[in-house]
ROMARPA-684647 format. One record per residue (C-alpha): x, y, z; residue number from 1; chain; residue in one letter. Coordinates in Angstrom, 1 decimal. Layout:
N
c1,c2,c3,n,chain,res
X,Y,Z,NUM,A,A
...
// end
This chain:
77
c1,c2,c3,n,chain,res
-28.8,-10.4,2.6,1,A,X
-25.1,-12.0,3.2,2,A,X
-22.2,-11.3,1.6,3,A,X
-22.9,-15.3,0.0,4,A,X
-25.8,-13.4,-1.7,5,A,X
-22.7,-11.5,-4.0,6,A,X
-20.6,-14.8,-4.4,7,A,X
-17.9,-13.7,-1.1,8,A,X
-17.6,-16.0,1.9,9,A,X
-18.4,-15.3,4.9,10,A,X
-15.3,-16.5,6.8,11,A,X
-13.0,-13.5,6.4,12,A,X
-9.7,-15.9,7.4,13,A,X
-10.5,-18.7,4.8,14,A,X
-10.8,-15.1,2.2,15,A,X
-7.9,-13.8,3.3,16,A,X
-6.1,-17.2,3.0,17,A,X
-7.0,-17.6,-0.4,18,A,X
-6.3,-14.3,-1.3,19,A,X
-2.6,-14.9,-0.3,20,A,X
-2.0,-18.5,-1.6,21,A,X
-0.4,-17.7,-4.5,22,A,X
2.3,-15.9,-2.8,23,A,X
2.7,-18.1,-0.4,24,A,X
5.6,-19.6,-1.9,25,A,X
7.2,-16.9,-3.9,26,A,X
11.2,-16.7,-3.6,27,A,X
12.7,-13.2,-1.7,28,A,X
13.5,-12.4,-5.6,29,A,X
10.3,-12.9,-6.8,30,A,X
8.1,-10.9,-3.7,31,A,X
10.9,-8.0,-4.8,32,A,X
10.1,-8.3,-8.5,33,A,X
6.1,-7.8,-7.8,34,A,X
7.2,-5.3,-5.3,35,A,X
8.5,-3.2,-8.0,36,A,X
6.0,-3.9,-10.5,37,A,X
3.7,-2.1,-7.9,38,A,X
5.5,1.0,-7.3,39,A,X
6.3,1.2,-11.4,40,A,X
2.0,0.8,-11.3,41,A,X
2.1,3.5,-8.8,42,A,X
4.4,5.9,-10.2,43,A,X
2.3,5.2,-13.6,44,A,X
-0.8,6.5,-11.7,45,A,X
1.5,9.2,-10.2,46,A,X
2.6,10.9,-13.5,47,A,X
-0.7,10.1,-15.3,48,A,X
-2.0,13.3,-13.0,49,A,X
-1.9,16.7,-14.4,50,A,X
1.1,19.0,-13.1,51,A,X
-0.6,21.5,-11.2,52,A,X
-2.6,18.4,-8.8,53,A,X
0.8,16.5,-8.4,54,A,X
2.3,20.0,-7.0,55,A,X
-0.9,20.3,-4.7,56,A,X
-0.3,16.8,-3.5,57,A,X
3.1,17.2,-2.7,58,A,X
2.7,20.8,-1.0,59,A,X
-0.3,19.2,1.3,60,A,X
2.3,16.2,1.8,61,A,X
4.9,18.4,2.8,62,A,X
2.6,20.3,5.4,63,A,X
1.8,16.6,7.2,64,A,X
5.8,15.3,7.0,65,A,X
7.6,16.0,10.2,66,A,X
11.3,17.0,9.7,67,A,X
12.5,16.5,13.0,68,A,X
14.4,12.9,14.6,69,A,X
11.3,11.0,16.0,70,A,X
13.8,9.5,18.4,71,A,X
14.4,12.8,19.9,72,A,X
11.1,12.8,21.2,73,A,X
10.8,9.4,22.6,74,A,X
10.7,10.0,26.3,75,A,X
13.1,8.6,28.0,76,A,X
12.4,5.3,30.2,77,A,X
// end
């Protein structure tokens, strides 16, 4: 069984291609428009999660963020 057998092609660049045509030609303005339609989706899906989750989120966010200058610890060349 292919992927043909669910109506996808094969070629993963000719996908990928289409996939992007209709963006292709989009203005700087426009890309930023749909930029923040997605993070207005996103913060939709953010609040739309009960209280107590969002906090768990956060704190387990908090635990992986690193609050020190990463270009402190770039060795030096």
């Amino acid at each position: 069984m292919t992927s043909r057998d669910f109506g996808m092609p094969d070629d993963p660049r000719r996908s990928a291609a289409d996939e992007v045509k209709p963006y292709l030609r989009l203005t700087p303005a426009e890309r930023y428009a749909r930029f923040l339609d997605l993070m207005a989706f996103l913060e939709g899906i953010w609040m739309s999660l009960p209280a107590a989750r969002r906090e768990r989120y956060a704190k387990a966010n908090d635990r992986l963020d690193d609050p020190g200058r990463w270009w402190e610890r770039v060795p030096a060349r």
